[in-house]
VOGU-3710 file (C-alpha; in Angstrom, 3 decimals, decimal comma):
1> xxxxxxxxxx> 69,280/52,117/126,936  70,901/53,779/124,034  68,369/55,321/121,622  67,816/53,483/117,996  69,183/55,318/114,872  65,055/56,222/114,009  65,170/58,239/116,960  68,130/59,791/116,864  67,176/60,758/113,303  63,618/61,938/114,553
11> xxxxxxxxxx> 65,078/64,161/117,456  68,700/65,624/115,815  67,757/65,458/112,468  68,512/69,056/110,902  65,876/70,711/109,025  66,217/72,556/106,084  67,568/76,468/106,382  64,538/78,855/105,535  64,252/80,334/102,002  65,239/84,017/103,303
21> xxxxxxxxxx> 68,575/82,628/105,137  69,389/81,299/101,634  68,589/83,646/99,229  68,774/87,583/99,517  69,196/90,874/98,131  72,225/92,952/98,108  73,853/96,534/97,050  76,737/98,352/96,967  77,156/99,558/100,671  76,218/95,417/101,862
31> xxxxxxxxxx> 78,554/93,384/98,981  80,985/93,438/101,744  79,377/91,397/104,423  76,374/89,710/102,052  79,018/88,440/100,108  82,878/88,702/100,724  82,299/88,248/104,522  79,371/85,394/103,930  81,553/83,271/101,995  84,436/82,527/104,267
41> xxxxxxxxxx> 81,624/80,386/106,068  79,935/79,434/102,735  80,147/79,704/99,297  78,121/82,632/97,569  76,363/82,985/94,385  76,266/86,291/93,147  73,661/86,898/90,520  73,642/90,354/88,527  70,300/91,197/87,340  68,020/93,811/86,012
51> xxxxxxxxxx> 63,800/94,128/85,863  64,335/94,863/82,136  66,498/92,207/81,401  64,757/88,990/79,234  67,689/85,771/80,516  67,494/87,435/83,725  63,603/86,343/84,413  64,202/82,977/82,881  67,446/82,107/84,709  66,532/83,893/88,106
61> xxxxxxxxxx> 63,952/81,806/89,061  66,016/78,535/88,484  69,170/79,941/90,329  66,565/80,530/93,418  65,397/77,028/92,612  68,903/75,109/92,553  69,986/76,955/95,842  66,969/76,262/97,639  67,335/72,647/96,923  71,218/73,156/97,870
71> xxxxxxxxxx> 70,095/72,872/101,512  71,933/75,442/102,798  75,701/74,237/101,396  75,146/77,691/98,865  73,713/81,053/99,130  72,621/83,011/96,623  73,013/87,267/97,009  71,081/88,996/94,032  72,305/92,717/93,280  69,605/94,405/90,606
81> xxxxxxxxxx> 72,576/96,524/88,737  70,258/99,772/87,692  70,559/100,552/91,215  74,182/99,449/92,016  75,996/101,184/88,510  79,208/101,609/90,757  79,280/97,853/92,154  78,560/96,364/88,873  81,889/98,280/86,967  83,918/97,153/90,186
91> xxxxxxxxxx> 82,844/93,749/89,120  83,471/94,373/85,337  80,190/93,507/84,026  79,570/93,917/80,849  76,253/92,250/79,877  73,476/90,725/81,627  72,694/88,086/83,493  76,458/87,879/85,107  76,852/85,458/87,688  79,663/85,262/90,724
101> xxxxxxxxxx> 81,022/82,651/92,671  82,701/83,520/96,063  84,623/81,184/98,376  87,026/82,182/101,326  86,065/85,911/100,356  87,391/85,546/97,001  85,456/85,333/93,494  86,487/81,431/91,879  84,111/80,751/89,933  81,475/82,337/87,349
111> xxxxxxxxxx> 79,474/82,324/84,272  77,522/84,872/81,596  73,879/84,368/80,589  71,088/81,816/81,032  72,178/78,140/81,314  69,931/75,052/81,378  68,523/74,214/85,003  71,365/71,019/84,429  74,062/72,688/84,141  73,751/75,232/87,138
121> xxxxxxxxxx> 73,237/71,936/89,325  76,003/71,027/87,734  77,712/74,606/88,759  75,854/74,559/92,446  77,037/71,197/92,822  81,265/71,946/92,627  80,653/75,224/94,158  78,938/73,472/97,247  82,055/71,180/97,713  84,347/74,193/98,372
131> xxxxxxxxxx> 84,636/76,259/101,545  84,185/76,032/104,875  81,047/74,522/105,048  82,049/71,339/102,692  85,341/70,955/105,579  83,056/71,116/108,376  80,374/68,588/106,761  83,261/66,313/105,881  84,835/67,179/109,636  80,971/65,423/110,804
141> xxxxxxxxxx> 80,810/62,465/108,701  84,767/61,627/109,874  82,754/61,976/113,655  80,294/59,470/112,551  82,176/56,856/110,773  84,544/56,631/114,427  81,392/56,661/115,940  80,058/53,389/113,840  83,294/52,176/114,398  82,969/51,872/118,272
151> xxxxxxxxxx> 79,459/50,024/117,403  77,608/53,664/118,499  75,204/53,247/115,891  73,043/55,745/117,656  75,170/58,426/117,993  76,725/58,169/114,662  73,110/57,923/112,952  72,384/61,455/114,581  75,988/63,223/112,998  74,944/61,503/109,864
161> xxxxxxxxxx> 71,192/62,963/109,772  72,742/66,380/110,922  74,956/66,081/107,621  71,943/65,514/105,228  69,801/68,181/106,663  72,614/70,344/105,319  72,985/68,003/102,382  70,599/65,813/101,068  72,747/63,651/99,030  75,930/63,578/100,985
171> xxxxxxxxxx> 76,836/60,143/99,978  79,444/59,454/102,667  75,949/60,197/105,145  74,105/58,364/103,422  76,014/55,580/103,172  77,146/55,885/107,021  73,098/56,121/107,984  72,396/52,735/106,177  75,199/51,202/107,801  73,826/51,928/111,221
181> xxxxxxxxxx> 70,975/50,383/110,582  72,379/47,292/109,554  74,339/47,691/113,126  70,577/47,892/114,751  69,063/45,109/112,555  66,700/47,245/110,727  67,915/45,838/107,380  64,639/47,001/105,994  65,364/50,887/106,935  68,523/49,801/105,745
191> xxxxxxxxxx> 67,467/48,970/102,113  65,129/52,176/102,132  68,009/54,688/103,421  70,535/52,975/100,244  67,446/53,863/97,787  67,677/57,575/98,916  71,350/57,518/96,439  71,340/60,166/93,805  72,127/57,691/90,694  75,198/60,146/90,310
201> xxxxxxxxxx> 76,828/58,686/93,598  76,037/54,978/93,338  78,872/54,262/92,388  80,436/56,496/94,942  83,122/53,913/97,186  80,713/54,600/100,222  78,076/53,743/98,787  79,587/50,213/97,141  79,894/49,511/100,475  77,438/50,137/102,231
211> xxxxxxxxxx> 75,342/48,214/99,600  78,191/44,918/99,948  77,626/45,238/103,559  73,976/45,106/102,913  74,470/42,069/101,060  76,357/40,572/103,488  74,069/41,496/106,344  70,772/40,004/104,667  72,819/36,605/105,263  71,973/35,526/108,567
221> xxxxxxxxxx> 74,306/33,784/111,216  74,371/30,332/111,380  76,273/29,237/114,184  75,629/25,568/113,926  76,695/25,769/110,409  80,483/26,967/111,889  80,658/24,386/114,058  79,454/22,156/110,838  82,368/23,422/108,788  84,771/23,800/111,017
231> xxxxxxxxxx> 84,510/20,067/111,529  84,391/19,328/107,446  87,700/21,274/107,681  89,340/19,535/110,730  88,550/16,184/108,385  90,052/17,509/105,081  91,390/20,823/104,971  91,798/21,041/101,721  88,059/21,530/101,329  88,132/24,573/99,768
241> xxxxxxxxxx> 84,200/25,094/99,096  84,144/24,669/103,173  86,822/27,074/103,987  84,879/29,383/101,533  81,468/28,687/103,318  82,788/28,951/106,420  84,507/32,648/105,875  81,453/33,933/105,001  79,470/32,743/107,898  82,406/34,071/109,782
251> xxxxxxxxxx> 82,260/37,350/108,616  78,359/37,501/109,213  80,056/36,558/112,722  81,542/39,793/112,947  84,828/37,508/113,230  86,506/39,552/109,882  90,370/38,048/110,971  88,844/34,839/110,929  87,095/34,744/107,849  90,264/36,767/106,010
261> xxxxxxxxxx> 92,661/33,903/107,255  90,529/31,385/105,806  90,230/33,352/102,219  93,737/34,102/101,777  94,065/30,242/102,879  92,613/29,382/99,109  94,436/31,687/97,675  97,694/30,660/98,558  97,064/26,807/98,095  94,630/27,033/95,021
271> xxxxxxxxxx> 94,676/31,066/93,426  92,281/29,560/90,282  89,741/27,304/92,261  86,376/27,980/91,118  87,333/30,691/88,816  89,049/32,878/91,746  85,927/32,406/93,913  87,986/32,946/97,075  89,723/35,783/95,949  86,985/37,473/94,874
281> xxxxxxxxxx> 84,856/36,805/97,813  87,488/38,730/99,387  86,664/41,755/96,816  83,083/41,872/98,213  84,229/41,621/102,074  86,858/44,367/101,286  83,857/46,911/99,796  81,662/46,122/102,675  83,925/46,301/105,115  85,121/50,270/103,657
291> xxxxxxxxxx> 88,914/51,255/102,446  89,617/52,455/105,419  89,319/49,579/107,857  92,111/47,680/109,249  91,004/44,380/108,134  90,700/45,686/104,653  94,227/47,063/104,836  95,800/44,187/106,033  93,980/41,964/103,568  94,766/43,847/100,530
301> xxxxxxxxx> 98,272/43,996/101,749  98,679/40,049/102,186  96,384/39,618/99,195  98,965/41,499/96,932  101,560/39,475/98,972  100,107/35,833/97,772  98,836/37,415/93,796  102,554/39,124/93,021  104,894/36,928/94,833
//
């Protein structure tokens, strides 16, 4: 019996890295592998400091912060520059705080002085979505969306839960967890997993729909209520609120050709009826249903077929 998506998020879950794996300090004769070597596997903050220097208390503590709450997709390499003259005038800084970005071994990114905690999220937050560890947590959540595709709502939930113990607010994880529990039934989990969005990334196209799908999942399937319609149709099938009805209990189904048919149907006799209610019932089956699926592909395609011919 295949193992529910709580499990596999109890058992595979990742934890978070420990402080020290994150956050470290560095000289001259270590730069190479702390930093240059570090960051061809993930990105590295370098943060020039001094015990004398004023910004450097006040921003130090908030770069630890950020870094820490990263979850491992950043580390953080802090070089005190009294003791490390030589690597400091290699780096060509010129006033403290100075702080480094490395990716693939090279610097990209950087600023000089304090900022406000917001805007080194901010900074964390792009420099986290370069490197090697943003291609291999991207690499994992392509793994779990085939896996949810093939129905293997157990094996994608524990790629997706391996994703946000790396990163907490991976959207495409998030919205790829919530969607396996709609698979299992647990629309409740469901609802509490879609909750878990940053604001920042509701609007994310994951996360649209995986909140459509939710939608669509909290209305339950009726099968006497096909039959019901199908017969209203078979008497007069140009009942459109019928065929309308009908796709939508066919798409709770899991019958998506079926219920797309029977859409583009109204479009193509009657585009305007009920204020475009078919064609924008399409809209919310082509959000839950994802960009990428094949039913959303083909429907866009005849949809733009039937709207610009």
């Amino acid at each position: 019996m295949e193992a529910s998506p709580q499990a596999a998020l109890k058992t595979n879950g990742a934890g978070s890295p420990p402080a020290g794996a994150l956050i470290k300090d560095s000289d001259t004769r270590n730069f190479m592998a702390d930093v240059v070597e570090m960051s061809r596997k993930v990105p590295v903050i370098v943060d020039f400091w001094a015990p004398w220097c004023g910004p450097c208390k006040q921003l130090g503590p908030m770069l630890e912060k950020q870094v820490t709450q990263a979850n491992g997709k950043v580390r953080l390499v802090k070089v005190n520059v009294d003791e490390n003259q030589q690597l400091a005038g290699q780096m060509r800084v010129q006033s403290i705080p100075a702080v480094f970005a490395f990716v693939d071994g090279q610097p990209v990114d950087g600023f000089m002085g304090a900022l406000p905690e917001s805007q080194i999220k901010q900074f964390i937050d792009r420099l986290g979505s370069q490197g090697g560890m943003a291609e291999e947590l991207e690499a994992a959540v392509t793994a779990g969306r085939e896996a949810l595709a093939q129905n293997q709502f157990a094996e994608a939930a524990q790629i997706f839960a391996q994703v946000l113990g790396v990163d907490r607010e991976h959207a495409g994880a998030l919205a790829g967890l919530v969607k396996c529990y709609i698979g299992s039934g647990d629309l409740d989990q469901a609802r509490a997993t879609l909750a878990l969005v940053p604001p920042a990334k509701a609007n994310d196209p994951e996360v649209v729909s995986a909140k459509a799908a939710l939608e669509l999942a909290a209305t339950p399937v009726d099968h006497s209520e096909i039959a019901n319609l199908t017969r209203s149709l078979e008497a007069n099938a140009d009942d459109h609120q019928a065929r309308l009805d009908l796709a939508v209990a066919l798409n709770a189904a899991g019958k998506k050709e079926e219920a797309l048919d029977h859409l583009l149907h109204i479009v193509r006799k009657k585009r305007d009826w009920n204020e475009e209610a078919a064609r924008k019932q399409l809209v919310k089956f082509f959000e839950a249903w994802g960009p990428k699926d094949e039913f959303t592909i083909l429907g866009r395609r005849k949809l733009s077929s039937i709207l610009f011919s």
